[in-house]
C-alpha positions in Angstrom: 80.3 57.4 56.5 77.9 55.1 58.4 78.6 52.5 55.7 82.0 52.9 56.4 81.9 52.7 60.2 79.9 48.9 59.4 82.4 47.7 56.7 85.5 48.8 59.0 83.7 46.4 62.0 84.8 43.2 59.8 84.6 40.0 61.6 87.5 37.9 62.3 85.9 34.6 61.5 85.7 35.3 57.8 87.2 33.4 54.9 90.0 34.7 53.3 88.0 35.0 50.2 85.3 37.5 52.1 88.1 39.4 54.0 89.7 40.4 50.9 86.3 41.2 49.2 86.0 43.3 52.1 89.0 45.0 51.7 88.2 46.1 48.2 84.8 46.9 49.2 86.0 49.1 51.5 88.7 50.8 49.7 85.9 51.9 47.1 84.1 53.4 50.4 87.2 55.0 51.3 87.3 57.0 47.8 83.6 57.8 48.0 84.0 59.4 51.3 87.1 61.8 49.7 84.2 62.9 46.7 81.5 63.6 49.3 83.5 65.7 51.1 84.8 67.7 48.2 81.1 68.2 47.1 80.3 69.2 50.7 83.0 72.0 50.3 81.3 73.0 47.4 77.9 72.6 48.2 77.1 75.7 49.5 76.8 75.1 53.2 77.8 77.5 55.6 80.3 77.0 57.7 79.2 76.2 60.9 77.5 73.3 59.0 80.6 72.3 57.2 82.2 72.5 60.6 79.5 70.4 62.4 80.0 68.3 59.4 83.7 67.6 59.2 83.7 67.0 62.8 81.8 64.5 62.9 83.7 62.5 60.7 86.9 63.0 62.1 85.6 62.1 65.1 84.2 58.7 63.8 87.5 58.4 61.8 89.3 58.6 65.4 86.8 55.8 66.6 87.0 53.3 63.9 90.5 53.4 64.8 90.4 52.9 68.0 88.4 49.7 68.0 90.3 48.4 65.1 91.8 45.2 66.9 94.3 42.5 64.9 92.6 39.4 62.8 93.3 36.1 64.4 95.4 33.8 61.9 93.1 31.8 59.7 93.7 28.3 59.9 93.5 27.8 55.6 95.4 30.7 54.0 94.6 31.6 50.5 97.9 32.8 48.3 95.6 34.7 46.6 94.6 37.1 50.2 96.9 38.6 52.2 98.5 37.1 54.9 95.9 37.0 57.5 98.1 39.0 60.1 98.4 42.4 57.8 94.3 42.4 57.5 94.3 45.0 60.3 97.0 46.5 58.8 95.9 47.0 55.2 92.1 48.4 57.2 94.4 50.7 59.4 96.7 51.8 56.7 93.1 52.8 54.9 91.5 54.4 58.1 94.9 56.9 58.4 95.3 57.4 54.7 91.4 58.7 54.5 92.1 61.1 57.7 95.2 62.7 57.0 93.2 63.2 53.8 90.6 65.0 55.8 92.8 67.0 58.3 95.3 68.2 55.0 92.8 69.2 52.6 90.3 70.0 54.9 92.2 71.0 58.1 90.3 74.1 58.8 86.6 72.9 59.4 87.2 70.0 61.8 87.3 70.2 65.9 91.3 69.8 66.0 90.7 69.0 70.3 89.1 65.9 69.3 92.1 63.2 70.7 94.1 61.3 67.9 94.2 57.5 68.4 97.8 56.7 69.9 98.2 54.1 66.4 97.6 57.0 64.2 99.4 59.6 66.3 102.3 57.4 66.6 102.4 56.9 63.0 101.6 60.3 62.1 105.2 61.3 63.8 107.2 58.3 62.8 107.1 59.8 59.1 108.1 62.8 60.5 111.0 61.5 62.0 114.1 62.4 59.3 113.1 66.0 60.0 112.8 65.4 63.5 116.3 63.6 64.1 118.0 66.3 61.7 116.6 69.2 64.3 117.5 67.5 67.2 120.8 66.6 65.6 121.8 69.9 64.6 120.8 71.5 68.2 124.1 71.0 69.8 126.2 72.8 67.2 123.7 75.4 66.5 124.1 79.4 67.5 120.6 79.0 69.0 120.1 81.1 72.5 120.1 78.7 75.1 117.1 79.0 76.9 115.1 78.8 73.0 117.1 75.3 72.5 115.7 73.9 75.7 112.5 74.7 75.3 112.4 73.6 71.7 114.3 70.4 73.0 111.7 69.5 75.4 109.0 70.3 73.3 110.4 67.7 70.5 110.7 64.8 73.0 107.4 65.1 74.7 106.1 65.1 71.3 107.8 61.7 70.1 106.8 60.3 73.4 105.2 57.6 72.8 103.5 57.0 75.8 101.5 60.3 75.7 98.9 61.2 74.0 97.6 63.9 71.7 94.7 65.7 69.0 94.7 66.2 66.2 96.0 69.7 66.2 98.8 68.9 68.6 99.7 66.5 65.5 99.2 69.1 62.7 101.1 72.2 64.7 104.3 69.6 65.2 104.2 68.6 61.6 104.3 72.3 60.8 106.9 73.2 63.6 109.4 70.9 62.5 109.0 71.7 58.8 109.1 75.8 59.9 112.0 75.2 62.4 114.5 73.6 60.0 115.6 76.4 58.4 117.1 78.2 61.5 119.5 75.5 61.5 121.6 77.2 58.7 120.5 81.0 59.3 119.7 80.8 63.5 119.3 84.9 63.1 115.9 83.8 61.6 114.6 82.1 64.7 112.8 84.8 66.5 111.0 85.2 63.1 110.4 82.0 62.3 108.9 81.2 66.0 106.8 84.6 65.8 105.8 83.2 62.4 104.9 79.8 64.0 103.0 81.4 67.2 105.1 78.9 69.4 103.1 80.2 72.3 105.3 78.5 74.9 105.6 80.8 78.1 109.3 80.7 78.3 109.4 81.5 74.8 107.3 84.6 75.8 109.9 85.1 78.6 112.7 84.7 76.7 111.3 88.0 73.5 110.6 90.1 77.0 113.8 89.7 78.4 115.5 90.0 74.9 113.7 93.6 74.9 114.2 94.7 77.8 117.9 94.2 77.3 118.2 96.3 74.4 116.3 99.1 76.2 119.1 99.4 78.5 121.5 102.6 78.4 118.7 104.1 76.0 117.4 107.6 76.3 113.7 107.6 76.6 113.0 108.9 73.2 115.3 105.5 71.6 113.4 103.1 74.2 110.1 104.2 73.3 111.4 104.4 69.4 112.8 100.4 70.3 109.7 99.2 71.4 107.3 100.9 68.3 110.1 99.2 65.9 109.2 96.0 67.5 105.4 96.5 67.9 105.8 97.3 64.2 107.6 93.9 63.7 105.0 91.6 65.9 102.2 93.1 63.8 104.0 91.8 60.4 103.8 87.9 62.0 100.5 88.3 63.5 97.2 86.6 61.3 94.1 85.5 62.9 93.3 82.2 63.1 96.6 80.4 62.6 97.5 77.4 64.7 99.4 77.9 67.9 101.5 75.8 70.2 99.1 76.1 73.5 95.2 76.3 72.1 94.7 77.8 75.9 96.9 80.7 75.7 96.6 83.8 73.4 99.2 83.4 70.2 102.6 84.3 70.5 102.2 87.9 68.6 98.9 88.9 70.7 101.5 88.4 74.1 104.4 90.0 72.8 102.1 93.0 71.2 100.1 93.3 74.9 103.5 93.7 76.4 105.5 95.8 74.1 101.6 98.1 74.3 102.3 97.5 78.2 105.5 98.9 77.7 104.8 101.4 75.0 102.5 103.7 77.5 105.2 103.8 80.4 108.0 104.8 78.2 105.8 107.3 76.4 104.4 109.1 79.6 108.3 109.3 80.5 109.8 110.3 76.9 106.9 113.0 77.3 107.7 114.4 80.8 111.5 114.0 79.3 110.5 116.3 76.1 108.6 118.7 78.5 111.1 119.5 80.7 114.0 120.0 78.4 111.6 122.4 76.6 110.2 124.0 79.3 114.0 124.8 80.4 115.1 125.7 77.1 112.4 128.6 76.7 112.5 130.1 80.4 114.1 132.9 80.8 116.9 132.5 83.6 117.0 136.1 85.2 119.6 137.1 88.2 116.7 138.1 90.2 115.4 136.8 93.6 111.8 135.8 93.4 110.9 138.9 95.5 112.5 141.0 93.3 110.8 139.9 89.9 107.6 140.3 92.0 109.3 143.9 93.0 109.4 144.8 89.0 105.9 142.9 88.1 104.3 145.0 90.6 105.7 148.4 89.1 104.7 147.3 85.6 101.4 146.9 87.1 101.4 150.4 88.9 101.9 151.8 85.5 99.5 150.1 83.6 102.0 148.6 81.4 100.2 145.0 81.6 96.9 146.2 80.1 93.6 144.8 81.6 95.1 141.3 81.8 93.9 139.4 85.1 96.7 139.1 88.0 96.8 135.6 88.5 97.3 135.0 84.7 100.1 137.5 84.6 101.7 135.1 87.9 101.1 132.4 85.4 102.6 133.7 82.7 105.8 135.3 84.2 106.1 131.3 86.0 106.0 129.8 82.6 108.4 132.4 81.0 111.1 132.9 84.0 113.4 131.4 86.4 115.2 132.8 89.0 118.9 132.8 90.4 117.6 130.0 93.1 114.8 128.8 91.8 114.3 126.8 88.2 110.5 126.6 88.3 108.5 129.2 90.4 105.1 128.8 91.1 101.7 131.7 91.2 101.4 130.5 94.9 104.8 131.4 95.9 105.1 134.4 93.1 102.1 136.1 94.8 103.2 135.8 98.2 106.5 137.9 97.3 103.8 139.9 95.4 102.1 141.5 98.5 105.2 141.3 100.9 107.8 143.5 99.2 109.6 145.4 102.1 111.9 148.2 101.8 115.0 146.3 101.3 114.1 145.1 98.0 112.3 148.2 96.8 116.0 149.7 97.3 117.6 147.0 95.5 115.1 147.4 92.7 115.4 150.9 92.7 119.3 150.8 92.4 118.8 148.5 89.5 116.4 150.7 87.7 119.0 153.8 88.5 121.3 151.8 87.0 119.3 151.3 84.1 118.5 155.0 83.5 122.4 155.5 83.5 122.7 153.2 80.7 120.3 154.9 78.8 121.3 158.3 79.3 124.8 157.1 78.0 123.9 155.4 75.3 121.0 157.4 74.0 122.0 161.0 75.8 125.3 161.0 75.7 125.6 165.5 75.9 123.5 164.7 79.4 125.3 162.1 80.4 128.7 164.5 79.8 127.0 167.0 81.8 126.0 164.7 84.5 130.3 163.3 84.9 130.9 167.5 85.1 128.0 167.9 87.8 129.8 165.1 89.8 133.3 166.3 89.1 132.4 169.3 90.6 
């Protein structure tokens, strides 16, 4: 590559005959350098020193071009040269030929930050330009949400700026953003795939999935938002791959946002599709009795007397009948207030508990003892 770096410094007082030796010459370099770094892929090396390696010559690549400058006209042109003003170009052409070699074939070892010369870039997105003007052509008449074809917009025009400048990944994600993009022209259902796909990492695009979302959550039950949101976890996780290229190096990919949110959003619905569950089961199994609290105390207290309850501790039983019951008044009663009633039962409720149990023996007698309970209806007759 050194060799390279020296033939690509050519002077500009050569004779035509020299320059065009040149030329050859360093074509021939140019195809040694394309074998020597296949053999370096297949050398062995690890791959920080492939890395290390590659690097290096992109960055050199991205020099030589820089200080490439044109070649004065010579004052005895040769038919058999070329014209002395396309010498820079036939070097340039050369110089961008061997690095779109390297950033293709071996796009995944080089620094990509390392800044494109503003001749290559510009080149680089003038051959992209039929794909380009088709995009921004079809924008207008495309079903495209609004907010996605602004961004996309602006994205496309700061990109063909010529007056800006950019690396070499900036370069290689726009080639394959325009080439991923064109075919949500004709089927625009697939653009939230295809920018997922693409890990467009633009904020607003971000903005734009979590406002999406959080429409389609509205007028849900809990259970169907939190089912929404796994569904689209579910989908994220489909797009995501480590180490693809992304729109904003600085930022997280577009699926590792989207995922952190819908996670974000995931562990709110769930605590309230939980407390949801809980309290439609927890109504479901207590028993509704036409008691006051005082009175089920009142009853609990006579099971108690008669050692209907076995050895099982007080404040478990206050538990338990809190769990199981609810009250005329009250839908959840708790041990606190359950053992307050407990120890101040008066007389008043003792005689509306005893009514209810006389009423209860009544029942029985008539449906169990019905020769008693004749008797009895004589008795009162009397």
């Amino acid at each position: 590559m050194k060799m390279l770096a020296d033939k690509g410094e050519y002077n500009s007082m050569l004779f035509p005959e020299l320059v065009n030796e040149q030329i050859i010459e360093f074509k021939k370099l140019c195809v040694k350098v394309r074998q020597a770094w296949a053999l370096a892929v297949f050398s062995g090396s690890t791959r920080q020193s492939l890395e290390r390696y590659f690097t290096y010559h992109l960055q050199l690549l991205s020099d030589l071009s820089g200080k490439l400058y044109p070649i004065p006209p010579n004052p005895v042109p040769e038919r058999s040269c070329p014209s002395p003003e396309n010498y820079e170009g036939i070097f340039a052409n050369e110089l961008d030929a061997l690095t779109l070699h390297l950033l293709h074939f071996f796009r995944d070892y080089p620094d990509q930050t390392i800044q494109a010369p503003v001749t290559f870039a510009r080149k680089f997105v003038k051959d992209l330009d039929p794909r380009v003007t088709a995009v921004i052509n079809a924008l207008p008449l495309s079903f495209w949400p609004g907010p996605l074809k602004s961004i996309i917009l602006s994205y496309i025009e700061r990109m063909t700026s010529p007056a800006l400048g950019f690396t070499f990944g900036d370069l290689l994600y726009f080639e394959k953003f325009i080439s991923g993009i064109t075919p949500a022209i004709e089927q625009p259902g697939e653009l939230p795939n295809i920018l997922m796909e693409l890990e467009f990492n633009h904020l607003g695009v971000l903005v734009w999935f979590q406002e999406e979302s959080s429409r389609s959550l509205k007028g849900k039950s809990s259970e169907k938002k939190l089912e929404f949101v796994r569904r689209q976890a579910a989908w994220v996780r489909v797009h995501h791959k480590a180490g693809k290229a992304v729109y904003d190096p600085i930022l997280q990919p577009l699926t590792a946002m989207f995922a952190g949110w819908l996670s974000e959003e995931e562990k709110v619905l769930g605590k309230t599709a939980c407390a949801a569950v809980a309290a439609r089961c927890t109504a479901a199994q207590k028993i509704r009795l036409p008691l006051s609290v005082v009175q089920v105390a009142c009853f609990l207290r006579l099971f108690l007397k008669d050692n209907l309850a076995g050895t099982v501790p007080l404040t478990e039983l206050f538990d338990f009948v809190c769990s199981a019951f609810s009250t005329k008044k009250a839908n959840d009663l708790s041990p606190g207030g359950l053992s307050k009633a407990y120890y101040s039962i008066g007389q008043v409720t003792a005689a509306e508990v005893k009514a209810m149990l006389a009423k209860m023996i009544s029942r029985i007698n008539h449906d169990y003892f019905p020769a008693w309970a004749a008797i009895g209806v004589l008795i009162c007759a009397r």
